[in-house]
PAMI-478937 format. One record per residue (C-alpha): z, x, y; residue in three letters. Coordinates in steps of 0.001 Angstrom, whole numbers. Layout:
BEGIN
[[Z,X,Y],ALA],
...
REM end
This chain:
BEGIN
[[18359,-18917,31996],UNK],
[[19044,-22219,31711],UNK],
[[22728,-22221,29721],UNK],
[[24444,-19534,31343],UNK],
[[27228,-19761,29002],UNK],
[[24937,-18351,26033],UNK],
[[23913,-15538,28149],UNK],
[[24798,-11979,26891],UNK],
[[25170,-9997,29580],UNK],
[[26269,-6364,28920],UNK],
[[23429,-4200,27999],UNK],
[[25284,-2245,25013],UNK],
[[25376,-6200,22980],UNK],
[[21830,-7016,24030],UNK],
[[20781,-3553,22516],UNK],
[[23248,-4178,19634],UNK],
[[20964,-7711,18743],UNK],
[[17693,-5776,18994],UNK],
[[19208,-3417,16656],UNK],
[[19406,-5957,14262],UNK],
[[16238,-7595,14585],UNK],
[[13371,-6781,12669],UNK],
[[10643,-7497,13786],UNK],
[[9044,-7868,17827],UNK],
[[7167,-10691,18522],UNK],
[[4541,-9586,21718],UNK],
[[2624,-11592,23986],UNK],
[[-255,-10989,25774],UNK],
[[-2629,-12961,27915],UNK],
[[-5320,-14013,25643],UNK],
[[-7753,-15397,28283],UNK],
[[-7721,-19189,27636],UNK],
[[-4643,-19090,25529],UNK],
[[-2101,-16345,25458],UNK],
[[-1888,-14244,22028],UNK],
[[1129,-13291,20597],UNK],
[[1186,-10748,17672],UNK],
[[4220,-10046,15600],UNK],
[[5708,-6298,14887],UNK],
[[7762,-4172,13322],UNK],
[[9309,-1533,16018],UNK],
[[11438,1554,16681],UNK],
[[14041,1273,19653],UNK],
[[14895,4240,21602],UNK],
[[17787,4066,24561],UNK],
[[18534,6745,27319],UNK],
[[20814,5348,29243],UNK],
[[19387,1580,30168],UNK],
[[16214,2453,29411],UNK],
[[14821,882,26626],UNK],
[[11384,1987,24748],UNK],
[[9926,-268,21986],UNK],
[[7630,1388,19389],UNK],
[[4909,374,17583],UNK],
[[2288,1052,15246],UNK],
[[-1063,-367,14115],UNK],
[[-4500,-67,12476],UNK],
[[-7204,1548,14874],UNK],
[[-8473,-1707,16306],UNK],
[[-8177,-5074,16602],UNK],
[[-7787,-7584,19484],UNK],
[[-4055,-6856,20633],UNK],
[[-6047,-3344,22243],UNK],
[[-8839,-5183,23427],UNK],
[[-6339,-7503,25404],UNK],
[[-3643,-4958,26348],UNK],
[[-7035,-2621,27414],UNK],
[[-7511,-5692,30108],UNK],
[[-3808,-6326,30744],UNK],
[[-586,-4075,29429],UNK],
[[1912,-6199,30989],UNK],
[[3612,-8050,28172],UNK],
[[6052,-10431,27190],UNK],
[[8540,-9909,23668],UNK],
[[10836,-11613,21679],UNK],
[[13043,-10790,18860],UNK],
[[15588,-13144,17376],UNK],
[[18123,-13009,14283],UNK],
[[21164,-14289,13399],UNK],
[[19673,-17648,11764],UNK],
[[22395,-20219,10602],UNK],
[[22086,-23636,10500],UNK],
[[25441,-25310,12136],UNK],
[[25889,-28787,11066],UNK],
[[28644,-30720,12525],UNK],
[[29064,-34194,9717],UNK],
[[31398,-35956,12061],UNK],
[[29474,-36420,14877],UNK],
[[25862,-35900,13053],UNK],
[[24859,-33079,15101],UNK],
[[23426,-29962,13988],UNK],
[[22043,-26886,15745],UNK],
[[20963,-23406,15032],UNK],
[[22893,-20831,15902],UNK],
[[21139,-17225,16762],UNK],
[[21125,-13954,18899],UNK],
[[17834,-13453,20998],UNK],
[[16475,-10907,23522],UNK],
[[13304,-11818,25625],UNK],
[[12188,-9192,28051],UNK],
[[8736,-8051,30007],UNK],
[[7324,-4431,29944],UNK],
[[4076,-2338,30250],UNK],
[[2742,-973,27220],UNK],
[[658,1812,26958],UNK],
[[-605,4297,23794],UNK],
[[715,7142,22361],UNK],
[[-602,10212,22984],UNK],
[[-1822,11807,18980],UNK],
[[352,14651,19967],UNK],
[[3184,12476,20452],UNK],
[[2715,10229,17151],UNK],
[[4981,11681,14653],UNK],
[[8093,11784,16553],UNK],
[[7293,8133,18022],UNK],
[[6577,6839,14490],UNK],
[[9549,8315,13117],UNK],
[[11368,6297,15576],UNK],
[[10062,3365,14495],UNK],
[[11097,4543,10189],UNK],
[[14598,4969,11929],UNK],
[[14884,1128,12480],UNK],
[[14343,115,9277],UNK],
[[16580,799,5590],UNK],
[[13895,2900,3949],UNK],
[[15024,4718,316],UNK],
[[16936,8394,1313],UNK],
[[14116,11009,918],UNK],
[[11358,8352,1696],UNK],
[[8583,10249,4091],UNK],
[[5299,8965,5490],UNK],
[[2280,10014,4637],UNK],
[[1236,11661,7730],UNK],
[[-2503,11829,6273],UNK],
[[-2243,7910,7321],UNK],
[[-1211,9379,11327],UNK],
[[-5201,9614,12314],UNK],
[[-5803,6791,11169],UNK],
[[-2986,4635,12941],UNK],
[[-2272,3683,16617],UNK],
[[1169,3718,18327],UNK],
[[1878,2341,21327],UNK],
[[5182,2474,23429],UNK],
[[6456,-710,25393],UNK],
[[8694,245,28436],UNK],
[[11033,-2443,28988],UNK],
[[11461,-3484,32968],UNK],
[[13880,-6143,31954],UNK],
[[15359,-8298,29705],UNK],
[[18112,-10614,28796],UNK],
[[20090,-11540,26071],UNK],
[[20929,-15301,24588],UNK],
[[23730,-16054,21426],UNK],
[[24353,-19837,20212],UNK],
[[27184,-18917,17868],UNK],
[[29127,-21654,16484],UNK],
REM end
């Protein structure tokens, strides 16, 4: 990382940011160009390990790639405020990132419904709100593993 001085460094903040993102931008290699797909996720943590979640229609290229190639790439950002300084005429945008690298492989259908209700955990659905789980067969999940990762704020 180029400016150290934005790096976040504990693991318990760099969670905290992913926590507040919404969605998981993941790139794969594409074959001439790479292909990056953006996502809503689940999170789960045991200890430093960190497991991304996601869910999808039964096909579509991100399979056909990750069939060739699982290793990925992700980003998630949030925290979006423009910081203008009127002095000196500078402005910048301040945020809270987390880039990282992991293997992803799919769910087993056994293991759908508790991964997917992962995922419904990161976001503020209505109290009482429940999935059709008709929809379950007819949906993918897949599970990033996350090797590493680090963490970047530009606060003002």
């Amino acid at each position: 990382m180029r400016r150290r001085d934005r790096e976040i460094q504990d693991f318990d903040e760099i969670v905290e940011v992913m926590r507040k993102c919404d969605v998981c931008r993941i790139a794969m290699q594409g074959g001439e160009y790479p292909y990056v797909i953006p996502l809503n996720f689940g999170m789960e943590v045991e200890e430093t390990q960190v497991t991304l979640y996601f869910h999808g229609a039964l096909e579509g290229m991100k399979y056909e790639l990750l069939e060739r190639n699982p290793k990925v790439c992700f980003e998630m950002d949030c925290g979006h405020t423009l910081y203008t300084d009127m002095e000196r005429g500078n402005c910048t945008m301040c945020y809270e990132s987390v880039i990282g690298f992991g293997v992803v492989e799919e769910v087993l259908e056994e293991e759908k419904i508790p991964d997917l209700d992962i995922l419904m955990e990161h976001y503020p659905v209505p109290a009482g709100f429940r999935y059709n789980e008709a929809t379950v067969s007819k949906t993918r999940v897949l599970k990033l593993r996350v090797e590493q990762m680090t963490g970047k704020r530009r606060a003002k």
